[in-house]
N, C-alpha and C positions, 0 to 999 in steps of 0.2 A: 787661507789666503797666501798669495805666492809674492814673492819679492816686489816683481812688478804692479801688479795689484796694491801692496800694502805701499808702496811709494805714489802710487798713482791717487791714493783715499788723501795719503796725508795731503799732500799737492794741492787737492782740493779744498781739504782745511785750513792751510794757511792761506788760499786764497779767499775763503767766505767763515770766518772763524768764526761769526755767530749764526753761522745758519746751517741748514743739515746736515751739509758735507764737515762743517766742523765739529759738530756734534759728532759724528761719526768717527772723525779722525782724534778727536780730544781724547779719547780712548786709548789712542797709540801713543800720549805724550807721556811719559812718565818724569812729574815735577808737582815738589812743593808749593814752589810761586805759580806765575801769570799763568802758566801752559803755551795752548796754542797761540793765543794772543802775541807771545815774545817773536815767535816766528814770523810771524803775518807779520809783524811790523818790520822786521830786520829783511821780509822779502820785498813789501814794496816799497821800503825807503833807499832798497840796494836798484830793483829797477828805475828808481826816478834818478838816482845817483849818474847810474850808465846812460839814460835819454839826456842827462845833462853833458855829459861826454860827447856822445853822440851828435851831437844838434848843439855844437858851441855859439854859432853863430846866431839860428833860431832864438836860444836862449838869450843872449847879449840884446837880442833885440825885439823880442818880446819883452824884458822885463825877469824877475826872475819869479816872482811871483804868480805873473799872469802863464808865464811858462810851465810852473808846476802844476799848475792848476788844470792848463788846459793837457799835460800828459799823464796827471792822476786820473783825470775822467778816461783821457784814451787807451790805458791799463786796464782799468776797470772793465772796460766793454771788449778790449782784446787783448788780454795777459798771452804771455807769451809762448808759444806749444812747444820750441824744442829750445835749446840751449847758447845757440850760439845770440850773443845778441849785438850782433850787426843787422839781423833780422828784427830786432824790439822794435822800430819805428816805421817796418816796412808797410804799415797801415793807417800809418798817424796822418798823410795827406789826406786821405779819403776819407777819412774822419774828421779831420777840419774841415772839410769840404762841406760836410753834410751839416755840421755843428755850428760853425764859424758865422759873425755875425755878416748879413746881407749887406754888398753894394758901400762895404768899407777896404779902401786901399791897404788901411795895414792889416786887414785880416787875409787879405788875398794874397799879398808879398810876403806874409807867413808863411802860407800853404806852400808856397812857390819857394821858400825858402828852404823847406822840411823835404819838399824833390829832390831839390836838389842838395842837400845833404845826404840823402840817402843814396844819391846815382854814386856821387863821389865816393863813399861807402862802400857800394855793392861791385864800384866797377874796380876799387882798391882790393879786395878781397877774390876776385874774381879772377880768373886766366890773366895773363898777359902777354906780351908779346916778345918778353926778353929773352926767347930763344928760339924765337920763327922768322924766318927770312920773308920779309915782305916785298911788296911789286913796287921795285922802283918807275921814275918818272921815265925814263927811259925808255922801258920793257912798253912803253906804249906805240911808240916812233916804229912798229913793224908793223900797226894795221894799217889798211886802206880804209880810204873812207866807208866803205861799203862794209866792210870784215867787221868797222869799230860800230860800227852802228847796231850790230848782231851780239857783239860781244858782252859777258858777262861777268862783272869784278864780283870778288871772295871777299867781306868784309873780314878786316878780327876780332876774335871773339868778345873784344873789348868794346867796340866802337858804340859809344851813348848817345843817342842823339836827345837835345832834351828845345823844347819852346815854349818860352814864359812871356806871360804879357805886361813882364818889371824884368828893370835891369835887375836880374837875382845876382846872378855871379859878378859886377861889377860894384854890388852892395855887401857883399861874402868877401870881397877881396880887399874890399878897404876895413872891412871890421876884422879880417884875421889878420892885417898889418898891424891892428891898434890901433884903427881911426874910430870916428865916433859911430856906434851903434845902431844911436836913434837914427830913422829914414831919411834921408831929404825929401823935398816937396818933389825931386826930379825924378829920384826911387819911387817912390807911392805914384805919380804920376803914369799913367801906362805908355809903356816903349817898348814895344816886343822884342826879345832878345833870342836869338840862334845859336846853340852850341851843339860845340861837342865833347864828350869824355873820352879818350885812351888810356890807358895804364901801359907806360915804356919806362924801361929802369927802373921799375917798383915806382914807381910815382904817377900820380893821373896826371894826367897834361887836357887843359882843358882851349878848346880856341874857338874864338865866337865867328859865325856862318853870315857872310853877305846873306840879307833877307831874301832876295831874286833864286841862290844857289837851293835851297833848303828843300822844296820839292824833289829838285833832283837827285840830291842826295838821297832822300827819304827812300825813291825810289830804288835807286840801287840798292840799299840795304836790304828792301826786299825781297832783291833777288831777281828785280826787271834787267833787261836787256836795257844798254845805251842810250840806243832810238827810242825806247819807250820810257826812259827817266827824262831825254830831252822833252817827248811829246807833254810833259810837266809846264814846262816855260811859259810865262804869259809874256810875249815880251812886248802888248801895248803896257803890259801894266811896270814895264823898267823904260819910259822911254830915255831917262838918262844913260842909259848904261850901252854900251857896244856888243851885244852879246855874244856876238860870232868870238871877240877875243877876249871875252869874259868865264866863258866857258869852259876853254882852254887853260885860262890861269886855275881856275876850279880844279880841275882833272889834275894839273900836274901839283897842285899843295896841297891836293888828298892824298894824292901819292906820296907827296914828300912831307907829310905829316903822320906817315903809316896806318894810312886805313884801311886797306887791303892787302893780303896776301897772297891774291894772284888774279886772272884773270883769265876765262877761256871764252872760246866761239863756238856759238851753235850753230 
């Protein structure tokens, strides 16, 4: 048995210390006391530790109880395959999802809560934009109507687009102030929320999306043409809104929020 191999047995014994894989690996422990048992426990009291890190908020308002509980079971069913654990809870939504009790608001503002922890996470850890020159508002004022409508924006490699159907991040941002925790009736209430995540000067900068802009956006991320993130619009369904000079302020506070870095014409 080769290095790899004999780290790979034990791994598996502290993760299941009474069942085969520990049997097997209890072999490679050499001690007086508990054995494997000492390990398992120091392994997953350290991962429940780091998802408490990780998901402050989650935590704060789930309870801290109802919190461990529900990321012991989601350890359990998905321990972690490599090392880094900014990655531990990258499955914990979709596990609440599946697990979480039915057609309850605060199990739903949970799951929603755990996204977006994790986006902030992933999009903190991830590129950034503190050394790329991005497409000012400006660099837009040389197409014609015709040219813009063909053209194609470069997002950065940052750009999160996330939509929740609870205010997530205006309930994240009063409990990381140190407001109170527990939901309001307004939070649990459903209000569909539009953001988005960047990472500029090491920090994520998050700003919430007019409901009307968000297809369009959606699209361009994709890598649609103009014309075809416009063809998104429904605009019986904004009859309040002016969209001809709606769309405009869009375009230029994407730009001047850095979400692209460039722009060309096909």
């Amino acid at each position: 048995m080769n290095l790899a191999e004999l780290q790979a047995t034990f791994l598996r014994g502290v993760r299941d210390p009474g069942g085969e894989a520990g049997h097997a690996a209890e072999a490679l422990v050499v001690s007086s006391g508990p054995g494997l048992v000492t390990y398992s426990g120091a392994y997953w009291t350290r991962l429940l530790e780091a998802a408490r890190e990780l998901f402050p908020v989650t935590r704060a308002t789930a309870g801290d109880e109802v919190f461990d509980a529900l990321v012991s079971d989601y350890l359990q069913a998905h321990p972690p395959a490599g090392t880094n654990l900014t990655h531990l809870g990258a499955d914990l939504a979709e596990h609440l999802g599946r697990t979480r009790p039915r057609n309850e608001d605060w199990a739903e503002l949970l799951e929603e809560l755990v996204v977006f922890e994790q986006a902030v996470l992933e999009v903190f850890d991830g590129p950034g934009e503190e050394e790329r020159s991005l497409l000012a508002p400006e660099a837009l004022a040389r197409f014609t109507p015709e040219s813009w409508l063909a053209a194609v924006l470069v997002p950065v490699p940052s750009l999160r687009l996330l939509r929740f159907r609870h205010r997530v991040s205006e309930h994240w941002l009063r409990v990381r102030a140190g407001g109170e925790a527990t939901p309001t009736e307004e939070h649990l209430a459903p209000s569909e929320e539009y953001l988005t995540l960047t990472r500029q000067d090491y920090r994520v900068r998050r700003q919430v999306l007019p409901a009307a802009s968000w297809p369009v956006l959606s699209a361009l991320v994709d890598g649609r043409s103009v014309g075809d993130a416009l063809s998104e619009l429904r605009f019986d369904d904004h009859p309040e809104l002016d969209l001809e000079t709606a769309v405009g302020e869009w375009f230029r506070s994407w730009c001047a929020a850095g979400f692209f870095l460039d722009v060309s014409e096909t």
